[in-house]
C-alpha beads as a LAMMPS data file, in Angstrom:
LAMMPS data file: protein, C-alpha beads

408 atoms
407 bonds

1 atom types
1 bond types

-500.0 500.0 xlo xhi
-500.0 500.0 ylo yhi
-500.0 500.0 zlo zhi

Masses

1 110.0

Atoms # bond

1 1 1 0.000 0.000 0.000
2 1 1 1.227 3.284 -1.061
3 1 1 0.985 5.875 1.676
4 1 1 2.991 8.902 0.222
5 1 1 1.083 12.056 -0.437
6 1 1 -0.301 12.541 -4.223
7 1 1 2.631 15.090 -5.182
8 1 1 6.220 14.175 -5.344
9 1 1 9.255 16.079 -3.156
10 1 1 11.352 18.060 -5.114
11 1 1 14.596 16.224 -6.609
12 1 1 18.274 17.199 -5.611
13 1 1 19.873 20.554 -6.566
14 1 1 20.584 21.211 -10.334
15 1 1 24.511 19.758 -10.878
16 1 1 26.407 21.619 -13.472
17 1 1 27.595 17.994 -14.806
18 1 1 26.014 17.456 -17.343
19 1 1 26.354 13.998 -17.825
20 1 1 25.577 12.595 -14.174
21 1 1 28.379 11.715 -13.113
22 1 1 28.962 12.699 -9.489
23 1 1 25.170 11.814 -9.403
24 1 1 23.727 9.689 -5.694
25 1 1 22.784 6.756 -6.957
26 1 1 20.515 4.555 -4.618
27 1 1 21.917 1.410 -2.991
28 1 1 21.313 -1.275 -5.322
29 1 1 19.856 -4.038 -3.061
30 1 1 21.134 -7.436 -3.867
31 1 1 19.180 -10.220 -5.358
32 1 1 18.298 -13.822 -4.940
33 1 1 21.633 -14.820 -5.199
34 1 1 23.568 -11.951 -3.136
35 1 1 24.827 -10.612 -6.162
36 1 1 24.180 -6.520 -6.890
37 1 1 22.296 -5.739 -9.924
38 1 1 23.928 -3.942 -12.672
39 1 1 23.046 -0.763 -13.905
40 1 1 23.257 0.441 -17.333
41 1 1 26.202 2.880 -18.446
42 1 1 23.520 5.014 -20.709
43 1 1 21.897 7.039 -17.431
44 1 1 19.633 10.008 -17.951
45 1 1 21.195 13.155 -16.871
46 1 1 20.507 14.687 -13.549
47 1 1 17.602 16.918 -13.126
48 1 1 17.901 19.972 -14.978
49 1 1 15.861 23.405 -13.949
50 1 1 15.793 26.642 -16.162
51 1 1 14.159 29.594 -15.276
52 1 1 11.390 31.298 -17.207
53 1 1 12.196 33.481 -20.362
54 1 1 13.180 37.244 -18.820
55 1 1 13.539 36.005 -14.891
56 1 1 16.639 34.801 -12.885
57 1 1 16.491 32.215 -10.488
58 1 1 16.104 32.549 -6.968
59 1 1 18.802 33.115 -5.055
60 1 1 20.145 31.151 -2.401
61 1 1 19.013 31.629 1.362
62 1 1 20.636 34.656 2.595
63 1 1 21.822 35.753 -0.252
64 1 1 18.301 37.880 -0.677
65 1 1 15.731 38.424 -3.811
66 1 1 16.718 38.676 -7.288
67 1 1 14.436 40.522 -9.598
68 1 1 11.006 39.520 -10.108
69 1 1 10.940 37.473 -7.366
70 1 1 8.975 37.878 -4.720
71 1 1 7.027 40.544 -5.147
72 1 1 3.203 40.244 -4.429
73 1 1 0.784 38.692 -7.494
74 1 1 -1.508 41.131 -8.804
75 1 1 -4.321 40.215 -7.190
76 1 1 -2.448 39.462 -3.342
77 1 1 -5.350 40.332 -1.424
78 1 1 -8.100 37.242 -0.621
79 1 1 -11.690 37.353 0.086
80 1 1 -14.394 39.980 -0.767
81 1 1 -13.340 42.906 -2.983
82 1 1 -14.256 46.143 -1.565
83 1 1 -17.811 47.580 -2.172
84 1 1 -19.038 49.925 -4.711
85 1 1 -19.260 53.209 -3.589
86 1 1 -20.838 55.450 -6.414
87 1 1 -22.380 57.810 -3.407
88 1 1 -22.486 58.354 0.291
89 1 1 -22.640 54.548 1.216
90 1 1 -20.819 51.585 0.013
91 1 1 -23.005 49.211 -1.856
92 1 1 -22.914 46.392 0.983
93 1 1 -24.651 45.571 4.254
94 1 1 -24.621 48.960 6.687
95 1 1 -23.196 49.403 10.177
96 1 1 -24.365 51.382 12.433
97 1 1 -22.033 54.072 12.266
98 1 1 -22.045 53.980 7.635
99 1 1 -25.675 55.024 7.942
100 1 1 -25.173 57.511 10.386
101 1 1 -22.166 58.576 8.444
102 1 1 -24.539 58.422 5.012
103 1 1 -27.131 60.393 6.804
104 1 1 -23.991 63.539 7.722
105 1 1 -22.601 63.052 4.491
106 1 1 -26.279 63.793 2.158
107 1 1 -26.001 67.181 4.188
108 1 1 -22.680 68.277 3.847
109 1 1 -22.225 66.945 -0.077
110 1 1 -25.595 68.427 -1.251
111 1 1 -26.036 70.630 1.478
112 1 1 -27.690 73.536 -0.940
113 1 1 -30.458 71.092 -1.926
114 1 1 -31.127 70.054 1.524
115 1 1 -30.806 73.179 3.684
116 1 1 -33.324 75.088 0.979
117 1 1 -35.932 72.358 2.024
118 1 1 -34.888 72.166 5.889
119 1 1 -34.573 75.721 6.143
120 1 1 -37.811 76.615 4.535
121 1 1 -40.202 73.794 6.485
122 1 1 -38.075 75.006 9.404
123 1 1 -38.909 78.674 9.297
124 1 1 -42.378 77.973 8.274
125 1 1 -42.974 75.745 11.520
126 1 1 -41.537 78.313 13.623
127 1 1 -43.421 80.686 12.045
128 1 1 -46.888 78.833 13.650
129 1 1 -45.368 77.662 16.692
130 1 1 -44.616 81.444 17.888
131 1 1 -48.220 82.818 16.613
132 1 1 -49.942 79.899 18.183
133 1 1 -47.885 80.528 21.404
134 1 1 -48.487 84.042 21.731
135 1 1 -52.270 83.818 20.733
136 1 1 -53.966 80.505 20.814
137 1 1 -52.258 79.241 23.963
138 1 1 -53.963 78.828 27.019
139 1 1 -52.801 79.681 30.741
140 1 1 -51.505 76.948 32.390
141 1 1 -53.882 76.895 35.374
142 1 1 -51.999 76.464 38.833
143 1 1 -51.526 73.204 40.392
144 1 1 -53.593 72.198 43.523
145 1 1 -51.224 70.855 46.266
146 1 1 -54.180 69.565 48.325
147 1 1 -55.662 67.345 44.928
148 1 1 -55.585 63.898 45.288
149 1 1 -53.626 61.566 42.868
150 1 1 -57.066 60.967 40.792
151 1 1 -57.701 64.680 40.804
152 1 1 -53.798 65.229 39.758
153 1 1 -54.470 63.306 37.165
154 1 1 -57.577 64.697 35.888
155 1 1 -55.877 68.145 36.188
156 1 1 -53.316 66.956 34.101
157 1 1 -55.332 65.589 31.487
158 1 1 -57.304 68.966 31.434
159 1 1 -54.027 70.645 30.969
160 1 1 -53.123 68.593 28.039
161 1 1 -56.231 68.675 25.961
162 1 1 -56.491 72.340 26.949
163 1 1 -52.868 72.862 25.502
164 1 1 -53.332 70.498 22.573
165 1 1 -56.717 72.358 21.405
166 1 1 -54.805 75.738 21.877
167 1 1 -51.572 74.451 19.705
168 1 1 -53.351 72.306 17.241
169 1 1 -53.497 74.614 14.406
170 1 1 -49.734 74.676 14.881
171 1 1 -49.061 71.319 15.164
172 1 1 -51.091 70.779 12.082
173 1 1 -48.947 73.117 10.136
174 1 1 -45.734 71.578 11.774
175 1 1 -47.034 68.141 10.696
176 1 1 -47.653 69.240 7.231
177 1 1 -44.049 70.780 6.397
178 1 1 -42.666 68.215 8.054
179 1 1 -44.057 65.856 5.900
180 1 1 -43.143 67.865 2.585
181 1 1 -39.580 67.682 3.702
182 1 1 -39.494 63.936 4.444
183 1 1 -40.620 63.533 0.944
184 1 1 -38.181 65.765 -0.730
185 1 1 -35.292 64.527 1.270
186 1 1 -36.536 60.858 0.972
187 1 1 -35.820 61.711 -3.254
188 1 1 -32.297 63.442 -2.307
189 1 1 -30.977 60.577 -0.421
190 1 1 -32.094 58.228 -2.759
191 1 1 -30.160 59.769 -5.499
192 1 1 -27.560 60.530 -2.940
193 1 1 -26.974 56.881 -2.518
194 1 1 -26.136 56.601 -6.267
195 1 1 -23.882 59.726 -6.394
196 1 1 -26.619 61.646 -8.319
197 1 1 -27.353 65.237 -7.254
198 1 1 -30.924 66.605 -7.733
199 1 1 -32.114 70.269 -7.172
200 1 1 -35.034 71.053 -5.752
201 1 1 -37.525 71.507 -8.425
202 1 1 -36.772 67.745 -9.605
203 1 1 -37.258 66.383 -6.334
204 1 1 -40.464 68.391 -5.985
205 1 1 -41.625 67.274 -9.639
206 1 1 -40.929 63.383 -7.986
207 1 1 -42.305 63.482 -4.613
208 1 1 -45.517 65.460 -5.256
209 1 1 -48.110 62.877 -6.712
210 1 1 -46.811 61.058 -3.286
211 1 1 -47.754 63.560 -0.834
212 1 1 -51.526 62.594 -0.173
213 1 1 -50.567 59.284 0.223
214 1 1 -47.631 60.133 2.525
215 1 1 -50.195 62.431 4.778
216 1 1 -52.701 59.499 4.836
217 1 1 -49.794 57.006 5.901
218 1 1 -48.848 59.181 8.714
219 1 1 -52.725 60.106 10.071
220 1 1 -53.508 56.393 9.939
221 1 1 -50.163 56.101 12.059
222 1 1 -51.598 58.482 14.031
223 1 1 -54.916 57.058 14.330
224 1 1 -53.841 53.512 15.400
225 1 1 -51.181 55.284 18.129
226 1 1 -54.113 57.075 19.803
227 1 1 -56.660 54.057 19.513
228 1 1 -54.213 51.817 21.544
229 1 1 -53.260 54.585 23.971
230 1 1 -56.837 55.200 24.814
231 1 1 -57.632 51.417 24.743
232 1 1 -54.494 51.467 27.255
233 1 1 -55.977 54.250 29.648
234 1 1 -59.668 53.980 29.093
235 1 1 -60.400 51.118 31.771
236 1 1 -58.006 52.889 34.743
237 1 1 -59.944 56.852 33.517
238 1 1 -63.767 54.654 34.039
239 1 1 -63.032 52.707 36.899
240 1 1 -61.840 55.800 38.889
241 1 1 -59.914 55.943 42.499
242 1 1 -56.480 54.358 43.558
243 1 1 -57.257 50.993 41.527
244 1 1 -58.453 53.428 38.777
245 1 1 -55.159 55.201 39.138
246 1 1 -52.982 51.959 39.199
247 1 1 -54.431 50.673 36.250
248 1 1 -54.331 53.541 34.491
249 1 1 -50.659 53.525 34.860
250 1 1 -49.942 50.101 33.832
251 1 1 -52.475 50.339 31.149
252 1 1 -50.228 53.332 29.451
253 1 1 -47.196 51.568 30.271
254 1 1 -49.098 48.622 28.063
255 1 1 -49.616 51.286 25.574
256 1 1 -46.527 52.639 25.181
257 1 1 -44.901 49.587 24.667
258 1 1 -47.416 48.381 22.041
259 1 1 -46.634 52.376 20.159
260 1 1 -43.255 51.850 20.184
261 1 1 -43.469 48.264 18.467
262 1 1 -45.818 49.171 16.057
263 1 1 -43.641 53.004 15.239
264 1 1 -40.503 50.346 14.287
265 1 1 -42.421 47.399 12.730
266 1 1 -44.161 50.585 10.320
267 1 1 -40.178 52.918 10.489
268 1 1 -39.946 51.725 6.680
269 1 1 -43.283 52.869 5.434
270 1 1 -42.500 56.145 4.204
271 1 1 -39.447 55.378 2.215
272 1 1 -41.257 52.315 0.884
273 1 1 -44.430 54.508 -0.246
274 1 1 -41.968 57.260 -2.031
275 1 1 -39.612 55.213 -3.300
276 1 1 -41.454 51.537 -4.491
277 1 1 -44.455 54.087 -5.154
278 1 1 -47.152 51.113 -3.986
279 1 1 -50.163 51.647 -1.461
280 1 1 -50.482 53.089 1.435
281 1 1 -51.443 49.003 2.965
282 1 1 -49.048 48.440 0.620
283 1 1 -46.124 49.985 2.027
284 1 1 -47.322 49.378 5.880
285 1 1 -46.602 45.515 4.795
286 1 1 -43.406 46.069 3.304
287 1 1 -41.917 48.049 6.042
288 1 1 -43.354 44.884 8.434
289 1 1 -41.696 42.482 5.901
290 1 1 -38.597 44.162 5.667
291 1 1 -38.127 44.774 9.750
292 1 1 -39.295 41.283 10.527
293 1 1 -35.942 39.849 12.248
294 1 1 -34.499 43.083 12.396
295 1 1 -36.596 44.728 15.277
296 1 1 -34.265 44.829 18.054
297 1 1 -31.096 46.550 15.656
298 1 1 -33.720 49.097 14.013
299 1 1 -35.137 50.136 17.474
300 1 1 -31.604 50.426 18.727
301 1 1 -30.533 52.566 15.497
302 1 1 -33.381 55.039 15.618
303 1 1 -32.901 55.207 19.462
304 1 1 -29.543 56.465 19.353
305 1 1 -30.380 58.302 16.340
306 1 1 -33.254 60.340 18.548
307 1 1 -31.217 60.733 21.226
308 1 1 -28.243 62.506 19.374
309 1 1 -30.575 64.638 17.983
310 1 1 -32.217 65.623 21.353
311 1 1 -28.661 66.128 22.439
312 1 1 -27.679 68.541 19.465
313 1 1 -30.971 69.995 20.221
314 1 1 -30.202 70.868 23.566
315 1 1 -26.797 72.473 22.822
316 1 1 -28.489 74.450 20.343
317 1 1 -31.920 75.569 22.409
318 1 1 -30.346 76.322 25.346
319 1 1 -28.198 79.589 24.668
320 1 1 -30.872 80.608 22.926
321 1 1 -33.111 80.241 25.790
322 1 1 -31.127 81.837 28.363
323 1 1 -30.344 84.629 25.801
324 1 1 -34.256 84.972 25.164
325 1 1 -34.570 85.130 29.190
326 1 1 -32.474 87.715 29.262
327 1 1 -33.638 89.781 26.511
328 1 1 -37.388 89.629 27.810
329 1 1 -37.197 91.007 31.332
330 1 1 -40.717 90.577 31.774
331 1 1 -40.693 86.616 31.448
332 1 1 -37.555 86.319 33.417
333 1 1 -39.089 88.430 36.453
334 1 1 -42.487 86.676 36.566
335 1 1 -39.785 83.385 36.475
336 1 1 -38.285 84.612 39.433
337 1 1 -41.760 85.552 41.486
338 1 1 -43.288 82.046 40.471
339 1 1 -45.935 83.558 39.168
340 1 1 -47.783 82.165 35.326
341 1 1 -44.817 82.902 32.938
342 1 1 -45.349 84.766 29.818
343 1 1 -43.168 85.370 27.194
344 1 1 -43.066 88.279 24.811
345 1 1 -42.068 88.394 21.023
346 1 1 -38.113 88.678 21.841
347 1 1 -38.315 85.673 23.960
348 1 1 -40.269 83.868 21.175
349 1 1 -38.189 85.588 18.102
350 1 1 -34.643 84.364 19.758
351 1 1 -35.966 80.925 20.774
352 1 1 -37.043 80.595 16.843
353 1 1 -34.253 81.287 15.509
354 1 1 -32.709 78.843 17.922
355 1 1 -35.594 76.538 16.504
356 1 1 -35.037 76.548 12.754
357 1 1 -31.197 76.381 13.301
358 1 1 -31.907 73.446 15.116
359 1 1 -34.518 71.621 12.578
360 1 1 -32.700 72.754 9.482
361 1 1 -30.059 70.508 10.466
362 1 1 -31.481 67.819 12.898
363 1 1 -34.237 67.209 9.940
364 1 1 -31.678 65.406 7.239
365 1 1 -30.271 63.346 9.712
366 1 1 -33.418 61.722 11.010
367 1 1 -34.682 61.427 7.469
368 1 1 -31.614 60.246 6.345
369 1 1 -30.783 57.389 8.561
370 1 1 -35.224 56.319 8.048
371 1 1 -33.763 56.040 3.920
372 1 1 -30.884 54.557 4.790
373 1 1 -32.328 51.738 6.892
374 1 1 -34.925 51.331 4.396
375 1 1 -31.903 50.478 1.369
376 1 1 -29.671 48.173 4.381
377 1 1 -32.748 46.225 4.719
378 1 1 -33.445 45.929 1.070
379 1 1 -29.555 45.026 0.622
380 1 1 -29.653 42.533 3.127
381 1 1 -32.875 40.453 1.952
382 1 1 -33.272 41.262 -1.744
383 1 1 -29.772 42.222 -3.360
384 1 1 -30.593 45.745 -4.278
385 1 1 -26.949 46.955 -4.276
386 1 1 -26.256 44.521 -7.582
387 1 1 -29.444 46.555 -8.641
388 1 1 -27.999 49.963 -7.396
389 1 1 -24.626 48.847 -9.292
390 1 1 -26.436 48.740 -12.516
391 1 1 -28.112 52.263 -12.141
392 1 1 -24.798 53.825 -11.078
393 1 1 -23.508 52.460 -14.151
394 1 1 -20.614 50.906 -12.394
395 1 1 -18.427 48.310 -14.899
396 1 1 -19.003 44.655 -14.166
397 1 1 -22.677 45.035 -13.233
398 1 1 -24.910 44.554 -16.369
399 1 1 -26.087 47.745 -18.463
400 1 1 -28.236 50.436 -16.493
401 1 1 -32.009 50.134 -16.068
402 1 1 -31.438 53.835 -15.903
403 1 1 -33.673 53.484 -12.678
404 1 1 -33.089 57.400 -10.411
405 1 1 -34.149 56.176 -7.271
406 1 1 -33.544 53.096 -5.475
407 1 1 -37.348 52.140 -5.276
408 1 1 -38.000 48.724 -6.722

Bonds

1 1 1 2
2 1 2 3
3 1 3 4
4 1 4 5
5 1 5 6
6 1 6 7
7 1 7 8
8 1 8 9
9 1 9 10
10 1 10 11
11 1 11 12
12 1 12 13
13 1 13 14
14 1 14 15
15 1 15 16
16 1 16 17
17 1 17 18
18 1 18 19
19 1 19 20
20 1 20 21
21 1 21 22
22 1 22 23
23 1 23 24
24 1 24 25
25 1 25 26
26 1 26 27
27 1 27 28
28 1 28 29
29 1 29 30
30 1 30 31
31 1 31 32
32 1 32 33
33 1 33 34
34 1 34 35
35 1 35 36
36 1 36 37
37 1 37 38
38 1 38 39
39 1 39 40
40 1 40 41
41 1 41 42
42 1 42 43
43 1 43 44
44 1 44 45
45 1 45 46
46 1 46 47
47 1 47 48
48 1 48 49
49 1 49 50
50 1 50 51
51 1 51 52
52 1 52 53
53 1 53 54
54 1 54 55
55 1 55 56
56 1 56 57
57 1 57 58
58 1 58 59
59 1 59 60
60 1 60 61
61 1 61 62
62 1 62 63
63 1 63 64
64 1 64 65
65 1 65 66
66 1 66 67
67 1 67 68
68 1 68 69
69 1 69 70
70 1 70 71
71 1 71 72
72 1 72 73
73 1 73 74
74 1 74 75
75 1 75 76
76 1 76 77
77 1 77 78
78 1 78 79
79 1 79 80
80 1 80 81
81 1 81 82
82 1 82 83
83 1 83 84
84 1 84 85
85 1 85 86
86 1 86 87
87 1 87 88
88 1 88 89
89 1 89 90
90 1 90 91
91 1 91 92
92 1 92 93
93 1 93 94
94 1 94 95
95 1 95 96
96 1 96 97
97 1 97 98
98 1 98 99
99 1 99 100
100 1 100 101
101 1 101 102
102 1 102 103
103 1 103 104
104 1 104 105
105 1 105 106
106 1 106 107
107 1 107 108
108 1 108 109
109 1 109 110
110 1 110 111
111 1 111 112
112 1 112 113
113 1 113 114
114 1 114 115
115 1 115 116
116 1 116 117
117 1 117 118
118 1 118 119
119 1 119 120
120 1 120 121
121 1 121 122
122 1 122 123
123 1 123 124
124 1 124 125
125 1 125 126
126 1 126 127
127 1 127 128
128 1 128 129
129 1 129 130
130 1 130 131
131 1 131 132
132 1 132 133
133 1 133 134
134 1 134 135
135 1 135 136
136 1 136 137
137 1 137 138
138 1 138 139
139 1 139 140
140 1 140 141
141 1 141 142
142 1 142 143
143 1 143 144
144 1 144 145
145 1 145 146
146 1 146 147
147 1 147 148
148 1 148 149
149 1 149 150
150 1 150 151
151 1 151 152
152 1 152 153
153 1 153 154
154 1 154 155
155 1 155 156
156 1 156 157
157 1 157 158
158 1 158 159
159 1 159 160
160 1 160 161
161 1 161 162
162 1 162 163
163 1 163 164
164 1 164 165
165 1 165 166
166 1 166 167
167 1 167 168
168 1 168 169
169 1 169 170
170 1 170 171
171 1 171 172
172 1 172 173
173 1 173 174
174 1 174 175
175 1 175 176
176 1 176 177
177 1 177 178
178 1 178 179
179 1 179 180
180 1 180 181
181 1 181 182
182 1 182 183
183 1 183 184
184 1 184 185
185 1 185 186
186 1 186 187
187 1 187 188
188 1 188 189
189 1 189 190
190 1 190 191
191 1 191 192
192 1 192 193
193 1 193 194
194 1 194 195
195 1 195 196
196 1 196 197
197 1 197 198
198 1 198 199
199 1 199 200
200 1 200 201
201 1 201 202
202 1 202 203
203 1 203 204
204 1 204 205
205 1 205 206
206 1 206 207
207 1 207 208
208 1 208 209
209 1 209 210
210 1 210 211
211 1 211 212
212 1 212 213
213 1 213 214
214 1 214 215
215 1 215 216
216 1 216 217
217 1 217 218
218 1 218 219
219 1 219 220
220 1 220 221
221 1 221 222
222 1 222 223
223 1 223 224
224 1 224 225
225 1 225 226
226 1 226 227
227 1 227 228
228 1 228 229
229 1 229 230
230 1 230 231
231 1 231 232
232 1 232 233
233 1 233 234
234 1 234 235
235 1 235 236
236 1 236 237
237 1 237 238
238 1 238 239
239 1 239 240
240 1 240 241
241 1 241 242
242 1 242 243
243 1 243 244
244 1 244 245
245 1 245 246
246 1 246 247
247 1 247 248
248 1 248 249
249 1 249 250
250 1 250 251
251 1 251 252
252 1 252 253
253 1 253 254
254 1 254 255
255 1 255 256
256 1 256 257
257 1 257 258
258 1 258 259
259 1 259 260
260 1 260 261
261 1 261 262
262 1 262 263
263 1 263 264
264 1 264 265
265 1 265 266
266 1 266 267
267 1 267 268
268 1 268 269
269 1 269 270
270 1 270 271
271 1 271 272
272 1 272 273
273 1 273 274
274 1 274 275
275 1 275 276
276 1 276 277
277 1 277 278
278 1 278 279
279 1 279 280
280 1 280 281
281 1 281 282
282 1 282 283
283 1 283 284
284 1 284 285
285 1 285 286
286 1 286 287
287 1 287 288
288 1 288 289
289 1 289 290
290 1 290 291
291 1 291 292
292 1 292 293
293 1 293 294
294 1 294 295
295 1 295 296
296 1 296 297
297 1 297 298
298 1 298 299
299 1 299 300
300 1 300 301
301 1 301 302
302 1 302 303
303 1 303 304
304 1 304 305
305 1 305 306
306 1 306 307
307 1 307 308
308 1 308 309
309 1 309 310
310 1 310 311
311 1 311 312
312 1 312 313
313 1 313 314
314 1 314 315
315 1 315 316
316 1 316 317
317 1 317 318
318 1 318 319
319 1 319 320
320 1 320 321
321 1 321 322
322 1 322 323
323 1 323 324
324 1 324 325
325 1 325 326
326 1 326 327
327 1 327 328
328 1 328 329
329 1 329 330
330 1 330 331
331 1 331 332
332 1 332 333
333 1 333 334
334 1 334 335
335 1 335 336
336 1 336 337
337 1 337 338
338 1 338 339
339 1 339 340
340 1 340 341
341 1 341 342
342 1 342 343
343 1 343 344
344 1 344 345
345 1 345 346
346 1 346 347
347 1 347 348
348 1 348 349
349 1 349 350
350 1 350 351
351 1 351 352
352 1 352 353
353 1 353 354
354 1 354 355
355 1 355 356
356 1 356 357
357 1 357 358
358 1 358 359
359 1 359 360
360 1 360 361
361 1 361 362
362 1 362 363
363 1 363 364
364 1 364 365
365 1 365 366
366 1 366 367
367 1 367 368
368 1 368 369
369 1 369 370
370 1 370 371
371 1 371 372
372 1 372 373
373 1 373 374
374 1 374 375
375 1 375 376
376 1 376 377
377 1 377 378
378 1 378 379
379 1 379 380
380 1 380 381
381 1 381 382
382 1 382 383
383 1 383 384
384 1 384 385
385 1 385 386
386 1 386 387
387 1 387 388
388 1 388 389
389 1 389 390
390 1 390 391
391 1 391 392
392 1 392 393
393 1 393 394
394 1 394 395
395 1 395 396
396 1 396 397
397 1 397 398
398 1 398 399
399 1 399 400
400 1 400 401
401 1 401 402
402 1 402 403
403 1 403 404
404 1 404 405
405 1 405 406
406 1 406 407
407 1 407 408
């Protein structure tokens, strides 16, 4: 039985007799008879080795690297070649910190296209927020120290739908730039991804026969977030008292937890709607499709995402808070004396400012990293960057669809 490996060890070292002689021979073992065999005087010549046309031989050890040897092959490197990168992403499953990066990146590379739609919605919110603060808000009424924890609550409650009914018109308008700029900056990241810039009046001409379906997407988000909150409160508010109170808590704790599920499992809607252009059903189950098994990473993305942006928010707001203080004397003293605080137009002017600053930049970010989840997931379960390749035009890929978005 043979048991040598299926490749042979190399031979002795080239001899510069040509003829062998000087050549090991192996012991000849001896026969039947004890006699040696005889060999043959016509012997092959020892093994000869010539290098390649144009190279040298290696040297011997120590004597170091001739040329042509031992340089790297072209192609030295093994695994995965690096991603395509025709925009702000590479064209490969995201990190954490590449959409994030994306997200920066849209705003500082096409930062003309994006702060003419943040800066606009911005101003335009602020715009409503200080009129609807300065007329349609209600006194906060004074707390009663003596009020029991159901009569706390109903005060509270009162205070909330007394303040919500005052700001509403606001909010409405807030809600509806907001959702203008989503759209627009849903189109500029998409082409953003490919490397593509887009002004403003093509990503208006492309995201406006979305925009009723985008507002009825987010009310029906709206709708089922209220339904379950109220479902979640309802029993505790009817049943009244310290049980009443109890269950009222751990009915919105219920709630809350049931929002925040459904706000992920839905995260993906709006991209889906503007960029796939289906349904607004449609979309819902996409974004559920495309977060199922991905819950726990997308809630911990858009987490941290918020809570940078509440951070950048708060370097922002406060200096201009404390400078609208001091500005306003009037506001600051009634601070001081603990009596009902209210502001006048510098307070409200300064603290605007401080407002669209804030949004104008804060906006891209949070739409950006919504987009950018939206094409990680895509990448991840259906292979859109080898469809993203072809649109880019990038060699190796197929011919373009000449597709401007990344919607399927």
């Amino acid at each position: 039985m043979n048991d040598t490996p299926g490749w042979t060890s190399p031979g002795s070292a080239p001899s510069d007799d040509q003829n062998g002689s000087g050549v090991p021979r192996p012991a000849a073992p001896a026969d039947a008879n004890g006699s040696a065999p005889q060999w043959s005087k016509d012997q092959p010549p020892a093994g000869q080795w010539s290098p390649p046309t144009g190279q040298t031989p290696p040297p011997a050890p120590g004597q170091g690297q001739g040329p042509g040897w031992g340089a790297p092959p072209p192609n030295a490197h093994w695994g995965r070649p690096p991603a395509a990168k025709p925009g702000v992403i590479p064209l490969r499953p995201l990190g954490m910190g590449e959409i994030l990066d994306g997200a920066v990146k849209t705003l500082r590379t096409y930062w003309r296209t994006v702060l003419a739609i943040t800066v606009t919605v911005a101003v335009i919110s602020q715009i409503a927020d200080i009129l609807a603060q300065r007329y349609l808000a209600p006194d906060v009424p004074a707390a009663n120290p003596d009020a029991t924890p159901a009569e706390a609550l109903e005060q509270s409650l009162d205070a909330a739908q007394s303040s919500l009914v005052g700001l509403g018109p606001a909010l409405l308008v807030t809600l509806m730039a907001s959702l203008v700029s989503a759209a627009l900056l849903t189109v500029v990241i998409s082409r953003a991804v490919l490397g593509r810039p887009v002004s403003l009046g093509a990503a208006w001409q492309e995201a406006r026969p979305r925009l009723l379906q985008l507002i009825g997407l987010t009310l029906l988000l709206a709708a089922m977030s209220t339904a379950i909150v109220l479902v979640g409160l309802l029993p505790g508010l009817l049943i009244g008292g310290a049980a009443g109170v109890a269950l009222t808590l751990l009915g919105g704790l219920g709630a809350l937890v049931a929002v925040v599920w459904l706000m992920i499992s839905f995260n993906l809607a709006s991209p889906a709607l503007m960029l796939e252009r289906g349904g607004v059903i449609q979309s819902l189950k996409r974004s559920a499709k495309l977060v199922r098994g991905a819950w726990w990473r997308i809630f911990g993305i858009t987490l941290l995402t918020q809570l940078l942006i509440f951070i950048f928010s708060m370097i922002i707001a406060i200096p201009f808070t404390i400078i609208g203080i001091a500005v306003d004397g009037d506001g600051f003293s009634d601070m001081l004396s603990g009596t009902s605080t209210t502001f006048g137009w510098p307070f409200l002017i300064i603290t605007g400012i401080g407002g669209v600053i804030t949004s104008a930049i804060t906006y891209p970010i949070s739409a950006g990293v919504t987009v950018l989840l939206y094409v990680d997931q895509r990448i991840r379960r259906e292979a859109l960057d080898l469809e993203l390749a072809r649109a880019a035009g990038i060699p190796g890929y197929g011919p373009a669809p000449g597709a401007q978005t990344v919607g399927g």
